[in-house]
N, C-alpha and C positions, 0 to 999 in steps of 0.2 A: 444735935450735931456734935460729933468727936475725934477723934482723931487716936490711932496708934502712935505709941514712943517706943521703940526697941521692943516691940510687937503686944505691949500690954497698951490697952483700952483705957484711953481715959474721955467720959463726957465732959467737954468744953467746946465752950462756945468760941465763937473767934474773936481774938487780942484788937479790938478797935484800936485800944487807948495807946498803944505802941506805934501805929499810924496816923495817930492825931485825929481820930473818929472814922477814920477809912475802913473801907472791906476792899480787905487784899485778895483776890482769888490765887490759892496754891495752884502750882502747874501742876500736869497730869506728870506721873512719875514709869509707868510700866508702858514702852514704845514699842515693843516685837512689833513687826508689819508680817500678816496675811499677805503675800504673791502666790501668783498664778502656780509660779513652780518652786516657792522656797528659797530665791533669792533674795537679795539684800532690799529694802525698802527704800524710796527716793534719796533719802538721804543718808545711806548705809546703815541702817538702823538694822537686825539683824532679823533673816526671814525665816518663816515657816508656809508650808505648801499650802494652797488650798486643798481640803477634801470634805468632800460630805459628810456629816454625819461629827466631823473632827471637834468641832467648835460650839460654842453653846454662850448665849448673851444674856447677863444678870442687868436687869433694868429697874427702878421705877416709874409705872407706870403714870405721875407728877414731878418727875421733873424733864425741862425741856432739854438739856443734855442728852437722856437715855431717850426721848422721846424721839430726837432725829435721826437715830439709829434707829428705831422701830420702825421709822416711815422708809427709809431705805431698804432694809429688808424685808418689807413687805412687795414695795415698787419693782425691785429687782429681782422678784422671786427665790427669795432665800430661804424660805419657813421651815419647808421641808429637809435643807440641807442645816442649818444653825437653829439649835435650839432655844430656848428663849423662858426665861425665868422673872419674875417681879416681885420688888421685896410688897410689906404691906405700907400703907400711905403712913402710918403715923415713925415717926423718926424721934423716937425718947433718950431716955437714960443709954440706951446700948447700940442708938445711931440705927441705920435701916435692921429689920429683922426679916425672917421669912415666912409668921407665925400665918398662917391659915385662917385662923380666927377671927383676925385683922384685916384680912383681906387681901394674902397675899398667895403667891400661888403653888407656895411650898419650892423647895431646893430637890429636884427629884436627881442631880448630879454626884454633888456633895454631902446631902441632907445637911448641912448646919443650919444651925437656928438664928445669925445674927452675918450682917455683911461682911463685918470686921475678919469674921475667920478667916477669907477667902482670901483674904490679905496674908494673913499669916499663914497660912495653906503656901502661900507663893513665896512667901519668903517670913521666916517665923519673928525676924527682928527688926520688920518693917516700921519705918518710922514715916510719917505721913498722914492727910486726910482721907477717909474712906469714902470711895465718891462711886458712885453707877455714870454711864455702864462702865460694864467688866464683861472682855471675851475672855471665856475662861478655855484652854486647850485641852480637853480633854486626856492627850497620848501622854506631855508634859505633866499635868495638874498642875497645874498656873494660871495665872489671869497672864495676860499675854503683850494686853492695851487696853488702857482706863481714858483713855484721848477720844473724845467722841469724834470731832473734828477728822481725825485720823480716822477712825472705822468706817467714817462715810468714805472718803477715798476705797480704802479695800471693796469696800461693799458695793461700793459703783465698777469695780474691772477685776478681783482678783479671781472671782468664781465666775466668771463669764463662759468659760472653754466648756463646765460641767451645766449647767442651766441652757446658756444657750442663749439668756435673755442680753440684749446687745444695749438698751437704752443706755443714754449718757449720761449722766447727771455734771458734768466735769468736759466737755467740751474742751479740744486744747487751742481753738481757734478764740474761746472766750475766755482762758482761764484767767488772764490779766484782768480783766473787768470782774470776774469771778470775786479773785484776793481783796481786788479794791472792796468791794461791795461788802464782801465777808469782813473786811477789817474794821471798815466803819460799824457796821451792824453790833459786831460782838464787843466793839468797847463798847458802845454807846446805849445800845438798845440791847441784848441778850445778857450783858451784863451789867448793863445801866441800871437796867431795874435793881438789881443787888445791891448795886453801888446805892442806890437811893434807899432801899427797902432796909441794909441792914445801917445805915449812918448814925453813926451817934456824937453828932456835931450837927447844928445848925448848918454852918456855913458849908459843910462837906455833902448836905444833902442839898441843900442850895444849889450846891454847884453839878451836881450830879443828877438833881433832876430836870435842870432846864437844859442840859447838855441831851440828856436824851429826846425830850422834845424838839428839841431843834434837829437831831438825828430824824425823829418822826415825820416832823416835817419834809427834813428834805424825800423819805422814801415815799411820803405822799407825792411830791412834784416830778418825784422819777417815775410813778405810777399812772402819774396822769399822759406820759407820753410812750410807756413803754408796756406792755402786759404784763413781764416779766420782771423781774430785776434786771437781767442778764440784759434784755430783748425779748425776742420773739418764743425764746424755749422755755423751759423749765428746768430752773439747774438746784443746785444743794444751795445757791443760795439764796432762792425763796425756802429752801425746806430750814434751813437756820432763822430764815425773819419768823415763819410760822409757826415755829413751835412755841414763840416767847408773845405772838401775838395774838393765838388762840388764848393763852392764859391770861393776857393781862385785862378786859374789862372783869373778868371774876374775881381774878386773884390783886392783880399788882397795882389795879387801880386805888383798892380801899387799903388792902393788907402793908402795902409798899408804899401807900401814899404817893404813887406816880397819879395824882391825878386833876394835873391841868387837864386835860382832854380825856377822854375816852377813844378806842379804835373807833367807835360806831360813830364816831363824832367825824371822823375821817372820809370822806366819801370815798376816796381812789384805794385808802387802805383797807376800808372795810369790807367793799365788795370781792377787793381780791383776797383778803380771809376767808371768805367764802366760795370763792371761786374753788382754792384750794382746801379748804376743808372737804367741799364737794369733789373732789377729785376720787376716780373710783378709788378704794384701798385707804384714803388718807384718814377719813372719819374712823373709820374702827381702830384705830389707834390714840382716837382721843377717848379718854374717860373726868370725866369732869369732878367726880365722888372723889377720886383717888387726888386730884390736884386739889379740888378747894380742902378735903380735910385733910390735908398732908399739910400745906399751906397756914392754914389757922389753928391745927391741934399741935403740932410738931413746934412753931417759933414762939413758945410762950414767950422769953422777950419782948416778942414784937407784940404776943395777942395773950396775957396772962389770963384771960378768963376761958380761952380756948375754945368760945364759940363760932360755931362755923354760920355763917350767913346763906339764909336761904336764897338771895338772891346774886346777881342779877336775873333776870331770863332773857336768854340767849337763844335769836332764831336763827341758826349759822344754815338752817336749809333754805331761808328762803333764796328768790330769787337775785342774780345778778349781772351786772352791765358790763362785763369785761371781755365779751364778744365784740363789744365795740373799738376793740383795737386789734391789730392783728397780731397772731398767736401760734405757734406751729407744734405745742405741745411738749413732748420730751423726744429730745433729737436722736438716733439711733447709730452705734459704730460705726466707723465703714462707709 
């Protein structure tokens, strides 16, 4: 893990010791908003049109940031119109790379051989963490937006006029319940685990892991009466609890040491990770190789011997009980 200073590359880890063993997570730094027609983004952030063929998305296929963008443009039928690139799982000396060898699926864009470039491509004196995803604009050559949070929005309504596909993920009758749900989530549980996994203080993991269980539980108690997070649909914020919940009996349980419980340990949460893993489109954007050794090869800190564990086994097809509550699916525009 590394970071650019006035666009030269340095590998470093992150400064616990200046927040008194915390992990701080950097905000995303590049906000251009994707609109339908190039106007300005919610909150004047400044626009570019949608068009096919224009944009192209740099991900890793292990982490759950880029992961949620992945499941969005699969759901809303983007493939064909946004391209889509993966660095390879292991994250070294020079941070994500795109080496093939590795397993990754080459830069057929840009051709560079390390993330970092893309950064410096956008702006050569870039100072900041190099984080996926990256919409990169092709017409500009830029990365555009590094805000996953943000590209689900876009990717839920901007390209809708050309696709044609209407699903909502962002409902404006729920979006309230939406925020709430997303806010608790990503302090506590999509970032929790980090907050726990990367602690270098006792008490700062302490605090930070029982916070997230306690977040756990309550998503279990709202599972037991609702199908959804939202309710009845299916919005981005079950696709943010799922990307951190697929990973966590493999990865954050041993690696992160979040491991008072397991999900499988979860009745209401368990079944609904399978629910939606089983969602047509959703499984083929998980890859399990890419997460655990990205995971255990990548934070020697955390795993200096850098073996990656052959288990758990995980049956995310078998069957589950979450027809037992009612469900209406992903709600449609209009």
């Amino acid at each position: 893990m590394g970071l650019l200073i006035d666009g030269k590359w340095h590998d470093q880890w992150y400064d616990t010791d200046k927040h008194g063993g915390e992990f701080v997570r950097e905000s995303a730094k590049l906000r251009d908003w994707v609109t339908a027609d190039g106007s300005a983004g919610p909150d004047g952030q400044p626009g570019l049109p949608a068009e096919a063929g224009r944009y192209h998305l740099y991900v890793s296929l292990a982490c759950p940031w880029a992961h949620r963008t992945m499941i969005l443009r699969k759901l809303k039928g983007l493939e064909s119109l946004i391209g889509l690139s993966h660095v390879s799982p292991l994250m070294l000396d020079q941070g994500w790379t795109y080496r093939e060898d590795e397993g990754s699926s080459g830069d057929p864009i840009n051709g560079v051989d390390f993330h970092h470039q893309l950064y410096t491509l956008t702006d050569s004196r870039y100072t900041g963490r190099v984080t996926v995803p990256a919409l990169w604009d092709k017409q500009s050559q830029r990365i555009v937006n590094n805000e996953s949070a943000e590209l689900l929005r876009m990717f839920n309504g901007a390209f809708d006029d050309i696709t044609g596909n209407r699903l909502d993920f962002y409902p404006s009758d729920l979006r309230e319940s939406i925020d709430a749900i997303n806010a608790d989530v990503y302090d506590h549980i999509n970032n929790g685990v980090y907050k726990s996994g990367f602690a270098t203080e006792q008490k700062v993991y302490d605090k930070h892991v029982v916070a997230l269980f306690e977040a756990l539980d309550r998503m279990e108690a709202r599972l037991a009466e609702h199908r959804y997070l939202a309710g009845e649909w299916l919005t981005e914020a079950d696709i943010r609890l799922f990307t951190t919940l697929v990973r966590f009996d493999a990865v954050y349980h041993g690696h992160f040491k979040c491991n008072l419980r397991r999900i499988e340990d979860y009745p209401n949460l368990s079944n609904y990770l399978r629910e939606l893993y089983q969602w047509p489109g959703i499984k083929e954007t998980v890859d399990f190789e890419h997460i655990k050794r990205h995971y255990y090869y990548s934070h020697d800190t955390i795993n200096p011997t850098r073996i990656v564990p052959k288990g758990p086994l995980l049956d995310l097809e078998r069957a589950h009980d979450r027809e037992r509550l009612p469900g209406k699916g992903i709600r449609e525009k209009g």
